[in-house]
VOZA-52461 format. One record per residue (C-alpha): residue number from 1; residue in three letters; x, y, z. Coordinates in Angstrom, 2 decimals, decimal comma. Layout:
% residues N
ATOM	nr	rest	x	y	z
ATOM	NUM	ALA	X	Y	Z
...
% end
This chain:
% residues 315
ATOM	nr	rest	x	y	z
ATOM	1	UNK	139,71	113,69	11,88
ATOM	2	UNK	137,17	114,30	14,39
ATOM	3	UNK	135,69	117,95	14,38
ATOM	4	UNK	132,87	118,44	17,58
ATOM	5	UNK	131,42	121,58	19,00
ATOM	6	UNK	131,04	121,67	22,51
ATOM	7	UNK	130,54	124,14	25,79
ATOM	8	UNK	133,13	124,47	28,27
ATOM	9	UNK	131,12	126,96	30,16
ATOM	10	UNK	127,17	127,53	30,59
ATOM	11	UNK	126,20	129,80	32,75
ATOM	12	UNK	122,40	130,81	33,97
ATOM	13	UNK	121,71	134,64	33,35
ATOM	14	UNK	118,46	136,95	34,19
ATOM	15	UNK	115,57	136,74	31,78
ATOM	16	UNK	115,76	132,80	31,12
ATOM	17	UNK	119,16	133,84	28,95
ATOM	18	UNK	122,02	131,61	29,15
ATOM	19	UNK	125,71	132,56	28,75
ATOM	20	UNK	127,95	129,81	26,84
ATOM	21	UNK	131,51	129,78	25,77
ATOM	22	UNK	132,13	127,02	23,01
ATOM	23	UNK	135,37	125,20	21,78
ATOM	24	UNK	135,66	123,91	18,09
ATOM	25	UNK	137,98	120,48	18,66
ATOM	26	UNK	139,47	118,91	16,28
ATOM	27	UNK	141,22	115,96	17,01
ATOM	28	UNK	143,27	112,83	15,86
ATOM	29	UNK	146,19	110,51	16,91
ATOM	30	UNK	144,56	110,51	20,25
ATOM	31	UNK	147,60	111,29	22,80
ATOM	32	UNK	149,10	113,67	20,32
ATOM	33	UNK	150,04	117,29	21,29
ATOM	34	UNK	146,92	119,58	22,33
ATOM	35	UNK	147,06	123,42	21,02
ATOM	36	UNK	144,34	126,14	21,82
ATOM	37	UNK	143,65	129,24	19,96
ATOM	38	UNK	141,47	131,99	22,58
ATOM	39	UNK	140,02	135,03	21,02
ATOM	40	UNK	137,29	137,30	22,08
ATOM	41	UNK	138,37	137,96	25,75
ATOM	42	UNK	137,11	141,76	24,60
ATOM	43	UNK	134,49	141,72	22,86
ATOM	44	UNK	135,63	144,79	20,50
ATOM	45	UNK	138,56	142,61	19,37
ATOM	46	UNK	137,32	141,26	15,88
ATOM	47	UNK	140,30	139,70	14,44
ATOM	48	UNK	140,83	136,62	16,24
ATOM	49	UNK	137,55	135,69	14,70
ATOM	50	UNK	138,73	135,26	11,12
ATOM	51	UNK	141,87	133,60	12,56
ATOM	52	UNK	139,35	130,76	14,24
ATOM	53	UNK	137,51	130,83	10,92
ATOM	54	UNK	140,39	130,37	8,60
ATOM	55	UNK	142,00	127,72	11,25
ATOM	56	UNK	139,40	125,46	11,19
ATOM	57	UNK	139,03	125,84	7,07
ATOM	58	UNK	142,80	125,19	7,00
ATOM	59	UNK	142,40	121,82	8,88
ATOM	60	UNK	138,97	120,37	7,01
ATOM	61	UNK	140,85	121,43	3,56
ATOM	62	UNK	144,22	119,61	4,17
ATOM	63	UNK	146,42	122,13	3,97
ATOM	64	UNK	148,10	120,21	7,24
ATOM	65	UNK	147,65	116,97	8,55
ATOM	66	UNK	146,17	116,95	12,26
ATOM	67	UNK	148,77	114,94	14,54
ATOM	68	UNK	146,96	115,84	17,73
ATOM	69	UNK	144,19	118,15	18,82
ATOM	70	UNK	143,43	122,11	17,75
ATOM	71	UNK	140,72	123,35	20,44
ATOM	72	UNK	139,63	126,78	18,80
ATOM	73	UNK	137,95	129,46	21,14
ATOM	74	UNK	136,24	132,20	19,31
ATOM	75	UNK	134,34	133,75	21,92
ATOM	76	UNK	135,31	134,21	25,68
ATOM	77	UNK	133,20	137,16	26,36
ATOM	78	UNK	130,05	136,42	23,76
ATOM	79	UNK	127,70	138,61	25,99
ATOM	80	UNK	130,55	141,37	25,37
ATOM	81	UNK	130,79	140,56	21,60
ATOM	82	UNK	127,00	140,80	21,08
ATOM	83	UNK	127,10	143,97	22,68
ATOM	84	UNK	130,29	145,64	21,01
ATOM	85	UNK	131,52	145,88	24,19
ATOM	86	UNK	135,12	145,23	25,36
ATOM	87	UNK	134,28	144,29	28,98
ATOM	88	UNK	131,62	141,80	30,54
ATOM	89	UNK	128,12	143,50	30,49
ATOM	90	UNK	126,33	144,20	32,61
ATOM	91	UNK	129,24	144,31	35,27
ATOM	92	UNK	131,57	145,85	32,34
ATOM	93	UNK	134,54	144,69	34,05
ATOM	94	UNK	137,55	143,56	32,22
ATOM	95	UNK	137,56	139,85	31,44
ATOM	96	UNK	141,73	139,66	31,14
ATOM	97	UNK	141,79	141,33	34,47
ATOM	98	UNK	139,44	138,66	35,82
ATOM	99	UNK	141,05	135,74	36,60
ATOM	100	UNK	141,89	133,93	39,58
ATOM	101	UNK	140,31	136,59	41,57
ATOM	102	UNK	138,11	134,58	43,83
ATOM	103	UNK	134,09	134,57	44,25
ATOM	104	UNK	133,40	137,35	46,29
ATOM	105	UNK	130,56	140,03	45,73
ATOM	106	UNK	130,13	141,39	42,76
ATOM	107	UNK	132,74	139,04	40,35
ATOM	108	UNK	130,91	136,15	41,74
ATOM	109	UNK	129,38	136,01	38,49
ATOM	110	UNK	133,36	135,72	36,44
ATOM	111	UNK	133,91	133,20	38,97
ATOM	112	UNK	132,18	130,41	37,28
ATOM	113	UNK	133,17	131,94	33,74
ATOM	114	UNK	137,22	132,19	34,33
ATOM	115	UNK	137,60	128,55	36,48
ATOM	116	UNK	135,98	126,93	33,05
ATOM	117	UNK	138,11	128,65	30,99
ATOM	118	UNK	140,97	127,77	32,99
ATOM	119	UNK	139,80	124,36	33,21
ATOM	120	UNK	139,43	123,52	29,73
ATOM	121	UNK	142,55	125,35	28,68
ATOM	122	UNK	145,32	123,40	31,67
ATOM	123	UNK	147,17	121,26	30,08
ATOM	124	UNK	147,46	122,04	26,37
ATOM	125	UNK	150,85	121,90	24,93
ATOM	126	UNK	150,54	125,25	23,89
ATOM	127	UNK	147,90	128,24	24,19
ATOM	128	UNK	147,86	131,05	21,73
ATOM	129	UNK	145,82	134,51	22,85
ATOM	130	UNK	144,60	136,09	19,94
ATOM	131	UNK	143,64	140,27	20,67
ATOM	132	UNK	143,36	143,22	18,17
ATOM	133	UNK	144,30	146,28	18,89
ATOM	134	UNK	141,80	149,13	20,66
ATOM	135	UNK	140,04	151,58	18,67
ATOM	136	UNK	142,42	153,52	18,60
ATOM	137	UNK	146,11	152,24	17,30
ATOM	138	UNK	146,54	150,02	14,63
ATOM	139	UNK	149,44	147,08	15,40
ATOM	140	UNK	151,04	145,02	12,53
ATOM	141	UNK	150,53	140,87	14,15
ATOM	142	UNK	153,20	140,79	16,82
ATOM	143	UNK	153,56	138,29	20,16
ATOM	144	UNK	154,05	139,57	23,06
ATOM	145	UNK	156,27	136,78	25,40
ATOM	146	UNK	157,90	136,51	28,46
ATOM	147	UNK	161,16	135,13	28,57
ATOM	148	UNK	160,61	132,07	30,10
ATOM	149	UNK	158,83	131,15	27,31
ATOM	150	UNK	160,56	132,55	24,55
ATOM	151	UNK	163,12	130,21	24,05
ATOM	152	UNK	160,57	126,86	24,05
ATOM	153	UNK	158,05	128,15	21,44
ATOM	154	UNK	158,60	129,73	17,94
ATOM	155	UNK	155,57	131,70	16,84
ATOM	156	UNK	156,54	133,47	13,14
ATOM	157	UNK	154,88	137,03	12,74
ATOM	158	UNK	156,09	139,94	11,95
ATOM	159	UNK	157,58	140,91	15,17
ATOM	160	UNK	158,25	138,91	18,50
ATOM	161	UNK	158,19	141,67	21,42
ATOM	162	UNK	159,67	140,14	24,66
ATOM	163	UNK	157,82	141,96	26,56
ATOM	164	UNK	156,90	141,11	30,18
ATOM	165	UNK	154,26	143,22	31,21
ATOM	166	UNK	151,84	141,44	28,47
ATOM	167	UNK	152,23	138,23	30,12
ATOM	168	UNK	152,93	138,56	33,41
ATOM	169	UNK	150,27	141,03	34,58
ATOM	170	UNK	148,32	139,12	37,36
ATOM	171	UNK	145,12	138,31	36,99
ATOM	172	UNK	144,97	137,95	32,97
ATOM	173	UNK	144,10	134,48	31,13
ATOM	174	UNK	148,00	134,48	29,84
ATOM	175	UNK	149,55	135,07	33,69
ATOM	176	UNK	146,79	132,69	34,92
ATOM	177	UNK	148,04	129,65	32,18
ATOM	178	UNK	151,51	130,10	32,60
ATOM	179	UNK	151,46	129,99	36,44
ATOM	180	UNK	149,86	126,78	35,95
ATOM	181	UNK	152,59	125,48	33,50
ATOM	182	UNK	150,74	126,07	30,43
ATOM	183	UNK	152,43	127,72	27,70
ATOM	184	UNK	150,50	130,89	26,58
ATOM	185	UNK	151,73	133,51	24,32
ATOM	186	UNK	150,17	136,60	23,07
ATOM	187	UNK	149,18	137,97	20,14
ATOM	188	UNK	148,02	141,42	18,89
ATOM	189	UNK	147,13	142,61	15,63
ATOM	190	UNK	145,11	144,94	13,53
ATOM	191	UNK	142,57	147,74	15,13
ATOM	192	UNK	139,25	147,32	17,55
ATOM	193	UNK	136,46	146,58	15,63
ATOM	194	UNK	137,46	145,88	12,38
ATOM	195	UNK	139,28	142,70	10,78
ATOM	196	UNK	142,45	142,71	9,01
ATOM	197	UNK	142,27	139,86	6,31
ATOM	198	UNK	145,98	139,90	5,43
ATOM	199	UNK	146,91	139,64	9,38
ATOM	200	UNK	145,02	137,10	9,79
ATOM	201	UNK	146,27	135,29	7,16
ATOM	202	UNK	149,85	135,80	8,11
ATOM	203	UNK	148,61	134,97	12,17
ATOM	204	UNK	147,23	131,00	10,36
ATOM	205	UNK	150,11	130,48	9,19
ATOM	206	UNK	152,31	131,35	11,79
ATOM	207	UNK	150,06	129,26	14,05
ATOM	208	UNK	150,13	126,49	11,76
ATOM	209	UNK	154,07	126,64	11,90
ATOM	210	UNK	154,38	126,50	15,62
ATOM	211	UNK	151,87	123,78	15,72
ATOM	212	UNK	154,05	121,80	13,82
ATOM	213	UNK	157,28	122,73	15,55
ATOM	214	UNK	155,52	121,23	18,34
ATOM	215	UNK	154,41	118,18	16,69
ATOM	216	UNK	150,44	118,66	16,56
ATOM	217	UNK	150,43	119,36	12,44
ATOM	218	UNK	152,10	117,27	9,46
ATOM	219	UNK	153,97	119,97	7,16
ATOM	220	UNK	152,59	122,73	5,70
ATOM	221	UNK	151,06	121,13	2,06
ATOM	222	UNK	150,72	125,07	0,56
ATOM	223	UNK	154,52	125,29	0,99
ATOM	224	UNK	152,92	129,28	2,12
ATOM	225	UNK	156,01	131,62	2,59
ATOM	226	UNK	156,99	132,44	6,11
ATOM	227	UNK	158,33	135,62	7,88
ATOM	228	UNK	161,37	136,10	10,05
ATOM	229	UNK	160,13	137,65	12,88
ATOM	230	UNK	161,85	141,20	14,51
ATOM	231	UNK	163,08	140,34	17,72
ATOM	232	UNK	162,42	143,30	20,22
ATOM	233	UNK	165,63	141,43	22,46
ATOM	234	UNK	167,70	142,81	19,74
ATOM	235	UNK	167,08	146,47	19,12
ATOM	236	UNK	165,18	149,11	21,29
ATOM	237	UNK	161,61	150,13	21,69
ATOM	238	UNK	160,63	153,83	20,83
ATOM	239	UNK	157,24	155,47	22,05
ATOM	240	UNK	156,11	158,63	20,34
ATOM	241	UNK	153,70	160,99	21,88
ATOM	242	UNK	151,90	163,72	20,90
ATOM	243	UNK	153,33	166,91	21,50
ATOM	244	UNK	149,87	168,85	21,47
ATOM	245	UNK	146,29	168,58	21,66
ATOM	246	UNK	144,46	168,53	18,01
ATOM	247	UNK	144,05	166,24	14,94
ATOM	248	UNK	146,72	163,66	14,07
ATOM	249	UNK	147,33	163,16	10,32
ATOM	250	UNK	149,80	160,78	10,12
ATOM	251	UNK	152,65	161,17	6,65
ATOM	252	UNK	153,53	158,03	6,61
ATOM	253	UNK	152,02	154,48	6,08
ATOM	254	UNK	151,75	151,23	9,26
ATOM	255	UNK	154,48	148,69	9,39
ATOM	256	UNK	157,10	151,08	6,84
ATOM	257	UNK	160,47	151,80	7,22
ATOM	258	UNK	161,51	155,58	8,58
ATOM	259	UNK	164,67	157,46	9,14
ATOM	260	UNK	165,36	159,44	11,85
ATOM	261	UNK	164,20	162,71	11,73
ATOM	262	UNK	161,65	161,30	8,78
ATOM	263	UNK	158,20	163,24	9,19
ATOM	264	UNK	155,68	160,76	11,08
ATOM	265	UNK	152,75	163,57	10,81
ATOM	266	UNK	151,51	166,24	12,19
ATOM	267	UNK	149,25	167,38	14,89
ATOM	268	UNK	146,52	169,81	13,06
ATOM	269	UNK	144,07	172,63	14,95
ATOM	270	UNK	140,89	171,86	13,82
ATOM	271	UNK	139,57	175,68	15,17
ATOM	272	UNK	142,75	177,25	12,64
ATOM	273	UNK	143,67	174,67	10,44
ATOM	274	UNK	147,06	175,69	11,54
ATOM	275	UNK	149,78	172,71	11,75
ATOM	276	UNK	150,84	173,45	15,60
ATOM	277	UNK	153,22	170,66	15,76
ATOM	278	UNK	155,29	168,24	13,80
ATOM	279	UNK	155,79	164,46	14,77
ATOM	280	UNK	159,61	163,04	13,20
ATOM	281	UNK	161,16	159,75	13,76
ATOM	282	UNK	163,70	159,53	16,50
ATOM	283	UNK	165,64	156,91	15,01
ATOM	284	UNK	165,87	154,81	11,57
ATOM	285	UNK	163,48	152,60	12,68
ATOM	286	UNK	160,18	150,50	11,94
ATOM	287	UNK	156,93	151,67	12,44
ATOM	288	UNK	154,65	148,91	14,01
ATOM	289	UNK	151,93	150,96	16,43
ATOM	290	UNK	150,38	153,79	14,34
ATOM	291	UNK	148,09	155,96	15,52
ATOM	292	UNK	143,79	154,85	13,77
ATOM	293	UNK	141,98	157,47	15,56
ATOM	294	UNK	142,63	161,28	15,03
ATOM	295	UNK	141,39	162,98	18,22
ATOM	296	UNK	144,75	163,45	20,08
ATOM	297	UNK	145,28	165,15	23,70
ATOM	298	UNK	148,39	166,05	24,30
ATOM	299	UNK	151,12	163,05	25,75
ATOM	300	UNK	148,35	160,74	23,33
ATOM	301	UNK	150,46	157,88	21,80
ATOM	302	UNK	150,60	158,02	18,19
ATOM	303	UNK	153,48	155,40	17,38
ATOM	304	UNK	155,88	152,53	18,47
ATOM	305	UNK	158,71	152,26	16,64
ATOM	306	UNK	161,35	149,53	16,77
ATOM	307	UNK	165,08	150,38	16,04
ATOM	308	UNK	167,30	147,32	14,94
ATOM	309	UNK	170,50	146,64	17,32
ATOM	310	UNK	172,61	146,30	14,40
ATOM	311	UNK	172,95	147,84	10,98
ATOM	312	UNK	169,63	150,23	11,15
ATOM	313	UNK	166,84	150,04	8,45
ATOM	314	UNK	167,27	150,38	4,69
ATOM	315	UNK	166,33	153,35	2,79
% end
């Protein structure tokens, strides 16, 4: 097994700085099938980071045998994850909303950055784009899919949201790959600026299960236990919004099972201390977008919840 750090991109920047976006590769059975793990398109998304980390452990330690190539991305936007930034300083545009959008004026500078990108990504047998969460709501480790590519790839988390918009939005890295017939799925986990250990746990092994599925790793030698992914196809989507302006304290815990009309929280006024509304569940459902940061306006989201198709939740 052949492990080699290299640039994809280098790019020239004021002040004799450089900007550089590296791949890990690692690499055997030359002809074998090629997957690529991208993280860091924001650079207040954190999580990805211990995926990459734990990835590249999992493959030096044996815990699967490398049938074909693993090309690990940890940082698309480094200038952004230097600066705790989510977009590209100085030009603090949005790197997802970047690509394929030519080289004129000012995102002559992206150009360069996005065509490597895409460049070194074409052609993989499969592209997994890693994101956390914003500041703001904390997600349990879900991929978000578009049909098309639902049926051909089987990533195992703890919930598989078919969800178009995440995919097929022009102009992200995910739209971009697809359109050029390379599988890309989408991943979000955990909260802006912090790491989730036990996501990213789950998020390896799930990787490391659809790598196999797709021939690039031997079997899984930890024998780790997998999870049967929700399927948003086969229940219904509930968004809950805040009814006022004030704190949010939520009453119940991320990624736990509530009944319908089940306190979610409650919206506080930090000038009273008065409770001036209550948050319930709208259906027996599953909690997996919670509310992280307090500070609520009113029509703020402060949950998704998913509602199985058949049978409910149990108690």
């Amino acid at each position: 097994m052949k492990q080699v750090v290299e640039s994809v991109v280098e790019l020239s920047l004021p002040v004799a700085e450089r900007l550089i976006v590296q791949r890990t590769r690692f690499a055997d059975h030359a002809g074998g099938p090629r997957i690529a793990v991208v993280t860091g398109t924001h650079g207040d998304e954190l999580e990805g980071q211990l995926v990459c980390a734990w990835l590249g452990d999992a493959i030096r330690s044996g815990r699967w045998e490398l049938r074909g190539t693993l090309d690990v991305y940890p940082a698309l936007n480094p200038l952004g994850i230097d600066a705790i930034s989510r977009n590209v300083p100085p030009l603090d545009i949005d790197l997802n909303r970047a690509f394929d959008l030519g080289q004129t004026g000012q995102l002559s500078f992206l150009g360069p950055l996005t065509d490597g990108i895409l460049e070194s990504l074409m052609g993989a047998d499969a592209v997994v784009d890693v994101h956390a969460s914003n500041i703001f709501l904390r997600e349990i480790p879900q991929v978000r899919i578009s049909k098309a590519n639902a049926a051909s790839l089987k990533p195992l988390v703890d919930f598989l949201w078919i969800h178009e918009a995440a995919t097929v939005l022009e102009n992200t890295l995910s739209y971009s790959l697809n359109s050029r017939a390379t599988p890309t799925l989408v991943v979000e986990m955990g909260v802006g600026m912090r790491i989730t250990p036990e996501y990213a746990r789950d998020l390896v092994t799930g990787i490391g299960v659809l790598a196999t599925y797709l021939g690039a790793f031997g079997p899984d030698r930890m024998s780790q236990p997998l999870k049967s992914p929700l399927d948003s196809e086969e229940g219904k989507i509930h968004h809950v919004n805040s009814p006022a302006a004030g704190l949010f304290l939520p009453a119940v815990d991320h990624s736990r099972k509530i009944r319908a009309g089940q306190r979610l929280g409650g919206i506080l006024s930090p000038q009273t201390g008065m409770e001036l509304a209550e948050v319930v569940s709208p259906a027996d459902a599953i909690i997996f977008t919670l509310r992280e940061y307090p500070v609520v306006m009113e029509g703020s989201l402060l949950a998704r919840l998913f509602e199985p198709a058949r049978g409910g939740v149990a108690p």
